[in-house]
C-alpha positions as CSV (number, residue, x, y, z in Angstrom):
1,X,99.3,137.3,116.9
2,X,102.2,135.7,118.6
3,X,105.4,137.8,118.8
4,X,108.6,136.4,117.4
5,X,110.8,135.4,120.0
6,X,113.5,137.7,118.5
7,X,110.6,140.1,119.2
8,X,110.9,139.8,123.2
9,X,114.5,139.4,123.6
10,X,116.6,141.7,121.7
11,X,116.0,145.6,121.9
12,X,115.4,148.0,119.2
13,X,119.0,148.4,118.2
14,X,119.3,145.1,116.8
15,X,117.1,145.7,114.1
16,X,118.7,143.9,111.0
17,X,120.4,145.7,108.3
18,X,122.0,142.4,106.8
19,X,125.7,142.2,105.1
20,X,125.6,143.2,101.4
21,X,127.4,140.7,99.2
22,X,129.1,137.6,100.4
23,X,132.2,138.0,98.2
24,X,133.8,135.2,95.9
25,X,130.8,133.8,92.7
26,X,127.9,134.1,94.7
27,X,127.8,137.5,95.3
28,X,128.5,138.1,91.5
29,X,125.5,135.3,90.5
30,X,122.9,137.3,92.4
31,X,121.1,139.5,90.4
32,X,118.5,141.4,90.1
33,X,119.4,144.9,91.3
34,X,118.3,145.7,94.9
35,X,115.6,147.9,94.2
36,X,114.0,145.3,91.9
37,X,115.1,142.7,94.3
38,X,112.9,143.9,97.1
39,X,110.0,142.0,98.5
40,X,106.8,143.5,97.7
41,X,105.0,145.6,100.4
42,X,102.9,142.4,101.0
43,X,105.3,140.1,101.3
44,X,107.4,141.8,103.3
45,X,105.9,140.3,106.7
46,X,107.5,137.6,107.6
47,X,105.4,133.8,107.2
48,X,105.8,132.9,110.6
49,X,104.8,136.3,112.0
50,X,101.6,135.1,110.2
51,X,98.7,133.9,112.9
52,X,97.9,130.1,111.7
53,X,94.7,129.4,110.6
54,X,93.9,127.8,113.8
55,X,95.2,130.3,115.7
56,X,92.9,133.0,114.0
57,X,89.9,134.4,115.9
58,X,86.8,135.2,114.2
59,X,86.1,139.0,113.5
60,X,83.3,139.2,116.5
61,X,85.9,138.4,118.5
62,X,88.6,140.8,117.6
63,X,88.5,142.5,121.2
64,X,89.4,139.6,123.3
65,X,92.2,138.3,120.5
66,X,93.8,141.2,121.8
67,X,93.8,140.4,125.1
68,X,94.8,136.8,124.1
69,X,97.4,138.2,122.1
70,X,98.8,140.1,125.0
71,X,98.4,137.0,127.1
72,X,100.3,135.1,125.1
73,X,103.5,137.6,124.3
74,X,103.9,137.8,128.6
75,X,103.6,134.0,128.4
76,X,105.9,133.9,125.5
77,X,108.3,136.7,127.4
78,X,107.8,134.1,130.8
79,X,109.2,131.5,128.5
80,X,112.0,132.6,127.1
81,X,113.9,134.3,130.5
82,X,113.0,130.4,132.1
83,X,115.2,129.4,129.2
84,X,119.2,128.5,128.8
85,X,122.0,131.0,128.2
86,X,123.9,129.3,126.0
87,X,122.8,128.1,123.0
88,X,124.9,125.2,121.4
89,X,124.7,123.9,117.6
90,X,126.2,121.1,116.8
91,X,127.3,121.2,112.5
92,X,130.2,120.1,110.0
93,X,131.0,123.0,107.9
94,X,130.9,126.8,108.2
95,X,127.4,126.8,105.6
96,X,124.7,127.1,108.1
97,X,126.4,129.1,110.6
98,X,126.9,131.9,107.4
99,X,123.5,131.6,106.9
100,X,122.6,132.4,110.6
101,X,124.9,134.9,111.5
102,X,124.3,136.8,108.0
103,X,120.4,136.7,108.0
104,X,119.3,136.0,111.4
105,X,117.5,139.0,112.7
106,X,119.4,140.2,115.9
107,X,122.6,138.1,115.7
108,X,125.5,139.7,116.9
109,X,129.0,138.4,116.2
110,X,131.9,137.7,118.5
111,X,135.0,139.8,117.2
112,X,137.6,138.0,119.5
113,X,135.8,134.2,118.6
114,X,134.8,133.1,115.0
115,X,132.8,130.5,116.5
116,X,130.7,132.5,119.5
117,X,128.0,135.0,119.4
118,X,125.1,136.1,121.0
119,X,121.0,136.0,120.3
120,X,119.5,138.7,123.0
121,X,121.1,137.6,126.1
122,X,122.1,133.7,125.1
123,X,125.5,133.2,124.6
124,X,125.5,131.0,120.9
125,X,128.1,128.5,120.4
126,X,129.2,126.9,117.0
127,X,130.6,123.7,117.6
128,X,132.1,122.7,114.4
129,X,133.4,118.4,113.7
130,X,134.2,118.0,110.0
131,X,133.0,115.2,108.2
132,X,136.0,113.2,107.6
133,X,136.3,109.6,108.7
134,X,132.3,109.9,109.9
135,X,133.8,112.3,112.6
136,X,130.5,114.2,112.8
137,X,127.8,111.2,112.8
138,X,130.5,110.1,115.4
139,X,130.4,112.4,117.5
140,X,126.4,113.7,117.6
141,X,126.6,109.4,118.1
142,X,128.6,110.4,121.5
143,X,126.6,113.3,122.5
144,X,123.2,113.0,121.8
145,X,121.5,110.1,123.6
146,X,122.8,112.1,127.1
147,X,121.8,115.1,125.9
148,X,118.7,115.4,128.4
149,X,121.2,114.8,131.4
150,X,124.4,117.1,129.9
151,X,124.8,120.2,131.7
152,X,123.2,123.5,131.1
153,X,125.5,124.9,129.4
154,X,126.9,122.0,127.5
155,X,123.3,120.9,125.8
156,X,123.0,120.0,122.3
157,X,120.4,122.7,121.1
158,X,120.1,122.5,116.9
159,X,122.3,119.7,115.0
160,X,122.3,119.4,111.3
161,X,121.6,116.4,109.2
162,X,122.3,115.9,105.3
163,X,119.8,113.7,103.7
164,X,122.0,110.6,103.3
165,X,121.9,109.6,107.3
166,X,118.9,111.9,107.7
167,X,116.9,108.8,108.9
168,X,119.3,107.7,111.5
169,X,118.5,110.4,113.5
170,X,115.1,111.0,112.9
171,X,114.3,107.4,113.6
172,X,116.5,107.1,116.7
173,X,114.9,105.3,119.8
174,X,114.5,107.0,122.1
175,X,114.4,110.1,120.1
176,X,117.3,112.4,119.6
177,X,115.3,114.8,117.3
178,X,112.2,117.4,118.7
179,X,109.3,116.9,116.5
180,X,107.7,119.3,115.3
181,X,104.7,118.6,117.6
182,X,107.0,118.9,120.9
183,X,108.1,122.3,119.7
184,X,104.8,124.2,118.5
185,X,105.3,124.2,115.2
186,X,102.0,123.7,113.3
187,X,101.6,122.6,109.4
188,X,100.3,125.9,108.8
189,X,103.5,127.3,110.0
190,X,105.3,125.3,107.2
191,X,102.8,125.0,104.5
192,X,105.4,126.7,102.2
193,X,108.0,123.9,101.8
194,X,108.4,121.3,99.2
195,X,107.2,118.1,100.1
196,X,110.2,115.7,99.9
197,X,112.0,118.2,101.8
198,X,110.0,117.4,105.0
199,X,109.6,113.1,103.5
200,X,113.5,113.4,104.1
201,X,113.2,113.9,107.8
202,X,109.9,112.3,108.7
203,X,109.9,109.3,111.2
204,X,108.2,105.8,110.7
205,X,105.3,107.2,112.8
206,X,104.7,110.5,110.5
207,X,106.2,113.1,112.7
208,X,108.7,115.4,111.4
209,X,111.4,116.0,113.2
210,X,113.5,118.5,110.8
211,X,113.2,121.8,108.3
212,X,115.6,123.1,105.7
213,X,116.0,126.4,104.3
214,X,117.0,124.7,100.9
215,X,116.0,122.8,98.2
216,X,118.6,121.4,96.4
217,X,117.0,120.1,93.0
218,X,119.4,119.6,90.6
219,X,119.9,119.2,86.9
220,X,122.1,118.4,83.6
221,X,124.7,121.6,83.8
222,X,126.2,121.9,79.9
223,X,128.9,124.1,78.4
224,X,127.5,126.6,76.3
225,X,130.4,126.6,73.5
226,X,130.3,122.8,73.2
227,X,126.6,122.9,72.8
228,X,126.4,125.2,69.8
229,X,129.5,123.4,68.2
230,X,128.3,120.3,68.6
231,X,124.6,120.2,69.2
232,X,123.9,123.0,66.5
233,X,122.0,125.1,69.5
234,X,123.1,126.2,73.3
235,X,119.3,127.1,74.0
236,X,118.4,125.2,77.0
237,X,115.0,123.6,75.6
238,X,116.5,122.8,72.5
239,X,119.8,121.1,74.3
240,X,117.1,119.0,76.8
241,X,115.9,117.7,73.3
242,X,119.5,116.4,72.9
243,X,119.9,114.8,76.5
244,X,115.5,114.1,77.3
245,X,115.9,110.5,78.3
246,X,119.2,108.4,78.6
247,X,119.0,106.4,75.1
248,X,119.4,110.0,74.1
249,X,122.1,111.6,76.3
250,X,124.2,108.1,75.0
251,X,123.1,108.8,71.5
252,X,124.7,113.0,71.7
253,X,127.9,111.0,73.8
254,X,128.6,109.3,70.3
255,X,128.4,112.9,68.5
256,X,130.6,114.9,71.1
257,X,133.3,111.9,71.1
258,X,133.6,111.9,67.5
259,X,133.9,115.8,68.1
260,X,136.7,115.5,71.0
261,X,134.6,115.7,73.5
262,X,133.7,114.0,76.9
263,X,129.7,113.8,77.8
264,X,130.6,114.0,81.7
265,X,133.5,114.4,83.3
266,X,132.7,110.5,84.8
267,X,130.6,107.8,85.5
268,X,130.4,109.4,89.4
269,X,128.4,112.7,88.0
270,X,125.7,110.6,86.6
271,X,125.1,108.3,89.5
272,X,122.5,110.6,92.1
273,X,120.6,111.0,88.9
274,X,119.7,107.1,88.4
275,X,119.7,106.6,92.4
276,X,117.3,109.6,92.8
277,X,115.1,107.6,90.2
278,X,114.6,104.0,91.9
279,X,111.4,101.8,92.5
280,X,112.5,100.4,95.8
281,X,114.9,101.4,98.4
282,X,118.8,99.7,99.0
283,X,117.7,97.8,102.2
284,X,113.9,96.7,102.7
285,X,113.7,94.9,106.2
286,X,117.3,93.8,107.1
287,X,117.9,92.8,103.4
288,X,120.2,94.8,100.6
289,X,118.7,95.0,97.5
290,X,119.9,96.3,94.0
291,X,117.8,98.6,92.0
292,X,117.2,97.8,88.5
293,X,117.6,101.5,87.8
294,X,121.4,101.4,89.9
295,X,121.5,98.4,87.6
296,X,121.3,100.7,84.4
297,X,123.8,103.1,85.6
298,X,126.2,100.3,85.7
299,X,125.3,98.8,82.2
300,X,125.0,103.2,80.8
301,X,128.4,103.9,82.7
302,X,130.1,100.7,81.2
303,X,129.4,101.5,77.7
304,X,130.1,105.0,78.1
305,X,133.6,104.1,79.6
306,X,134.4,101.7,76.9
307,X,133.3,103.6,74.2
308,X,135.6,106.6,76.0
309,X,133.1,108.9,76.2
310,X,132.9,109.3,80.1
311,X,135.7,108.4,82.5
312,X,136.1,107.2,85.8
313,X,137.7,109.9,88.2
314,X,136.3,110.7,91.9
315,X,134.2,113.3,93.0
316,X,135.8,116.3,93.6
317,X,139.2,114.8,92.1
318,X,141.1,117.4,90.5
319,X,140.9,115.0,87.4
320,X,137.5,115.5,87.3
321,X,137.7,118.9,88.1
322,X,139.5,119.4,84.7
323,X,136.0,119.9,82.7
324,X,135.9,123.2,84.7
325,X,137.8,124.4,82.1
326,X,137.8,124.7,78.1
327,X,140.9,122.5,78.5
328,X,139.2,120.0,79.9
329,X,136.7,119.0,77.2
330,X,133.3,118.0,78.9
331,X,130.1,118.6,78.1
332,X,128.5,118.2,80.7
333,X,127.8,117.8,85.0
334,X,125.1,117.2,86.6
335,X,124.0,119.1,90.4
336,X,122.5,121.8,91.9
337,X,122.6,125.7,92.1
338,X,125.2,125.5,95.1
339,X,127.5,123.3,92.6
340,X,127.3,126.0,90.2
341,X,127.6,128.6,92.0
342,X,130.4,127.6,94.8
343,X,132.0,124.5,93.3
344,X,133.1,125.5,89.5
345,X,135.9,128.2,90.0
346,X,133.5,131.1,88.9
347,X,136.3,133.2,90.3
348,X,138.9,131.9,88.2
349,X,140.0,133.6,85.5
350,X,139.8,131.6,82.2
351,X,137.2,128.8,83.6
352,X,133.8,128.1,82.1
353,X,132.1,129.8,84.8
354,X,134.1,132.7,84.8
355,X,133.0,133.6,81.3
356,X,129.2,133.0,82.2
357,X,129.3,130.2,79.5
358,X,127.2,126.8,81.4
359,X,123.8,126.6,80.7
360,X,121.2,124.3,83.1
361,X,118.7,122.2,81.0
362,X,117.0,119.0,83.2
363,X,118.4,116.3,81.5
364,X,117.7,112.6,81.2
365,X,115.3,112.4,84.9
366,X,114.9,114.8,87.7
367,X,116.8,114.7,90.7
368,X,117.8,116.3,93.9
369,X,121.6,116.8,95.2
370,X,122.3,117.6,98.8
371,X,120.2,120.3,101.2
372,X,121.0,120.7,105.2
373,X,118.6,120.3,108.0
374,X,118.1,121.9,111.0
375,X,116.9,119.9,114.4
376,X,116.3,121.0,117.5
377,X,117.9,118.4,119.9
378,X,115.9,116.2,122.4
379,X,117.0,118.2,126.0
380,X,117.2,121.8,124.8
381,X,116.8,124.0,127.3
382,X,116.5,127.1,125.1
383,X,112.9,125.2,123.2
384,X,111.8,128.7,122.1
385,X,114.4,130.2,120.5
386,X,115.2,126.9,118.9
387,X,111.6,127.0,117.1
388,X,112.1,130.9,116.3
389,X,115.2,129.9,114.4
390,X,114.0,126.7,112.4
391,X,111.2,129.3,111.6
392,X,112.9,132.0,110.6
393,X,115.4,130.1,108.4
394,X,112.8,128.3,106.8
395,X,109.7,130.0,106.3
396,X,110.3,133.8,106.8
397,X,110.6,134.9,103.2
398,X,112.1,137.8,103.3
399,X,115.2,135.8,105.4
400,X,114.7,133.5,102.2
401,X,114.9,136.2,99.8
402,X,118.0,137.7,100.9
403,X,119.1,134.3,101.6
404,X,118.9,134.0,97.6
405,X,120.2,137.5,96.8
406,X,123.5,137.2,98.9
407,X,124.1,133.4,99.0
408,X,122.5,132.0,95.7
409,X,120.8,129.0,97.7
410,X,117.3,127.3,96.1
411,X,115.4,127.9,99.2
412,X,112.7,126.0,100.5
413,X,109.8,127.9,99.3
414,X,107.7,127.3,96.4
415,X,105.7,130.5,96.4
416,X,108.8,132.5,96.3
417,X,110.9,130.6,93.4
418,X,107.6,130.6,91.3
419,X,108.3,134.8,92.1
420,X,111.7,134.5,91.2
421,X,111.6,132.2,88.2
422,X,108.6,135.3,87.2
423,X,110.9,138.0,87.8
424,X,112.3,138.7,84.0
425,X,115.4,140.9,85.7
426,X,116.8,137.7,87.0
427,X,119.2,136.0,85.6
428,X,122.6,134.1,87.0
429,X,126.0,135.4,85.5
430,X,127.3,131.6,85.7
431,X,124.4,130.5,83.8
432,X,125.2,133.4,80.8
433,X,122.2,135.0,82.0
434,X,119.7,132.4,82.1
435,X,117.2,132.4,85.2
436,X,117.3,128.8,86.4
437,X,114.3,128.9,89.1
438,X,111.6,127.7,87.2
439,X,113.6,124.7,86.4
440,X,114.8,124.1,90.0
441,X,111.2,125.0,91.5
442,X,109.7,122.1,88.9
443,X,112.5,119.9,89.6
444,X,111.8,119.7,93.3
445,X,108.3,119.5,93.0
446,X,109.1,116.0,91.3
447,X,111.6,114.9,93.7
448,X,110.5,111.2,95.3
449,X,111.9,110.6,98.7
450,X,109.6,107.2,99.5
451,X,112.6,105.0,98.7
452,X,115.1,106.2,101.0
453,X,116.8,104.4,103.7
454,X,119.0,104.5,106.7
455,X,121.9,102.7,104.8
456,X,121.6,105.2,101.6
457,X,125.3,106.7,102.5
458,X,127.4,103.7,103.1
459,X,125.3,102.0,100.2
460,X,125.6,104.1,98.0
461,X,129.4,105.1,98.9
462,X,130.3,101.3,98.6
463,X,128.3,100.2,95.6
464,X,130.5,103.2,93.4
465,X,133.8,101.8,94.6
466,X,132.6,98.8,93.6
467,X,131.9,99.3,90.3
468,X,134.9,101.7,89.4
469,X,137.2,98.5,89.4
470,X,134.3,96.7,87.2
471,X,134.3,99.6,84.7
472,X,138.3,99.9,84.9
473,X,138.2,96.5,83.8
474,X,140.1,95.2,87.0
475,X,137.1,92.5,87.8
476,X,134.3,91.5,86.3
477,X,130.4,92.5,87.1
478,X,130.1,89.5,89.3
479,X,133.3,90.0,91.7
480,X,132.5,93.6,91.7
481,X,128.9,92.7,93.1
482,X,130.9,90.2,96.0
483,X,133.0,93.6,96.9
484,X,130.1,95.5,97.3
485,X,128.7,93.0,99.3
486,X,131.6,92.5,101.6
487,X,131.9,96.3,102.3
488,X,128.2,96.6,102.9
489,X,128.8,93.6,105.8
490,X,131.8,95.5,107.2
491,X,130.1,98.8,107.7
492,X,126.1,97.1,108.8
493,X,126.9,93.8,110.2
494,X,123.0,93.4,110.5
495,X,122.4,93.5,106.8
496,X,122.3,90.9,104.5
497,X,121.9,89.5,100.8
């Protein structure tokens, strides 16, 4: 059995006793109780500690596996000290680095530098480019095609990717992403994942060149109190009767405006939903293309905003914020469990969330909202302890488990949310109790990722602009279509109608 990197490296003092309680909602949303939290006695080795099955050697030859096994931790042990010291990762917010320097086993802080730690004897540096203006995608655009020929020290080792440009790094030329090939990771390894979370960062030649700890299906979040005034019921099978297809979630918009109330806080909240839905992708070839299910969002959204029952506001907006609140009359949002659990001011006093009153139902279609994932970058010198991390981040379940406990994440593991969707002392405090992970664990097994492209972001980004002038009433449908069009030219010069 081949030791964990983690294994050879750090000495017996760095054995982890991770942080309890990350402070803020998510530490209050993670239930059960530690004792019942605990991973069973036979799950408590980690899955990539686990010998693949190719890897196994038959029972008559248990003596010389031994010897191989031995063989291969000095080879393993050879590796590693031929390896870097520094260990750079390239990312836009402080998400994965939390994740990392809370659950990976051996990590040891920097107390004079936020951003610096140390693995064993590598030196790990977080290099941090927020998102703004494309400043990330611009600068791993800078970095990464010299990334073989940069400095030791100054080598790209693991970037991050969010699905929306996934592709434009998993299908550079030449390569800019490790497969999973080039680093040893086998399928075995990752058997436990959800599908469309490896589809996401698969290349046009099949090779996978990314993992994810998360997986970030989504649903139809409703307010509790609105529910049983309106709907008769805050139940979340009976309330999924009310919203099951989208002739019915426009049908209950009718009944909550003639009751005061907003179905969604705006057009913008229903969007991923229809454009996680679609039959082809935006751009096929070199050509743009309108869904006929984007189509419906637009002819849905329009009706909605006439009729009042929906508005118009931005993402993130502190207009559309307002719903947050009993003030702020909406029914509904739609998104993940990190929306619920880090974006709705559960630690505000008087907000929805705060008094455990949203409830989580799947709503008109399934869908999927956000995720991050990890890639080692093409001229690494520190290959092994790359893979051990990937690993350990995304298949080691009890990593994943405390990953759930502590930081409320849908992790990428179906065999573990089917446990925790099981486990009847669950439930989320946000959510007035209810245990969401059956729902999210079905949700993601439905998510289709065949239609994506590498223009998904600025399409998508552009074509909602777009429209908000068309639903405002400032142009019509056709002009709205021309502005969408004209953007879309701006930003892929290459693309066309």
């Amino acid at each position: 059995m081949k030791k964990k990197i983690v294994s050879i490296m750090l000495t017996a003092a760095m054995t982890a006793t991770l942080l309890a309680g990350c402070g803020g909602a998510a530490a209050d949303t993670a239930a059960p109780a530690a004792a019942d939290a605990a991973a069973p006695a036979d799950e408590a080795a980690p899955a990539d500690e686990a010998a693949p099955a190719d890897e196994a050697a038959p029972a008559d030859e248990a003596a010389p596996a031994d010897d191989a096994a031995a063989a291969d931790s000095a080879a393993d042990t050879a590796t590693a000290s031929d390896e870097g010291k520094v260990l750079n990762i390239q990312c836009w917010n402080e998400e994965f680095k939390s994740r990392v320097t809370d659950h990976y086993p051996g990590y040891e802080a920097d107390a004079s530098d936020p951003n610096s730690g140390k693995i064993g004897d590598v030196t790990v540096k977080w290099i941090i480019t927020p998102t703004d203006d494309n400043a990330y995608q611009n600068h791993l655009d800078e970095i990464l095609p010299t990334n073989e020929s940069a400095a030791a020290d100054d080598k790209v080792d693991i970037f991050l990717v969010e699905a929306d440009y996934a592709l434009k790094y998993v299908n550079a030329d030449p390569a800019v992403a490790m497969s999973m090939d080039d680093l040893g990771i086998a399928a075995a390894d990752i058997s436990d994942q959800y599908k469309y979370t490896q589809d996401i960062v698969t290349d046009t030649n099949g090779k996978l060149r990314g993992l994810s700890w998360q997986a970030c299906s989504a649903g139809l979040i409703y307010n509790r109190d609105i529910a049983k005034e309106v709907l008769g019921t805050e139940e979340p099978e009976e309330v999924q009767e009310k919203v099951k297809d989208w002739a019915t979630f426009n049908k209950t918009a009718e009944d909550l405006k003639k009751a005061g109330y907003f179905v969604e806080s705006t057009v913008n909240d229903s969007y991923r939903v229809y454009s996680n839905n679609v039959s082809k992708p935006w751009v096929d070839g070199t050509t743009v293309q309108i869904d006929p299910n984007i189509e419906k969002w637009v002819e849905d959204s329009k009706a909605l905003v006439d009729a009042k029952e929906t508005n118009t506001y931005d993402l993130w907006s502190d207009d559309w914020n307002k719903g947050f609140y009993p003030e702020g009359k909406v029914f509904a949002y739609f998104g993940p469990a990190w929306l619920i659990n880090f974006c709705m001011a559960a630690d505000t006093e008087g907000s929805v969330a705060n008094a455990g009153r949203w409830g989580l139902c799947v709503g008109p279609q399934s869908f999927y909202w956000g995720g991050t994932w990890i890639c080692g970058a093409t001229g690494t010198d520190n290959p092994t302890l790359v893979k051990d991390i990937m690993l350990t981040m995304t298949t080691d379940k009890a990593v994943l488990r405390e990953i759930v406990e502590k930081d409320s994440d849908c992790v990428n593991s179906p065999s573990l949310l089917g446990e925790l969707a099981a486990d009847t002392s669950f439930g989320n405090k946000i959510l007035g109790g209810q245990n969401p992970y059956k729902q999210l664990a079905d949700g993601a097994e439905k998510v289709d990722m065949s239609k994506i492209s590498d223009y998904d972001q600025g399409c998508n980004e552009s074509f909602q602009a777009a429209m908000k002038d068309y639903f405002e009433g400032k142009v019509d449908y056709d002009k709205a279509v021309a502005n969408f069009q004209t953007a879309v030219k701006e930003k892929y010069p290459e693309l066309s109608f």
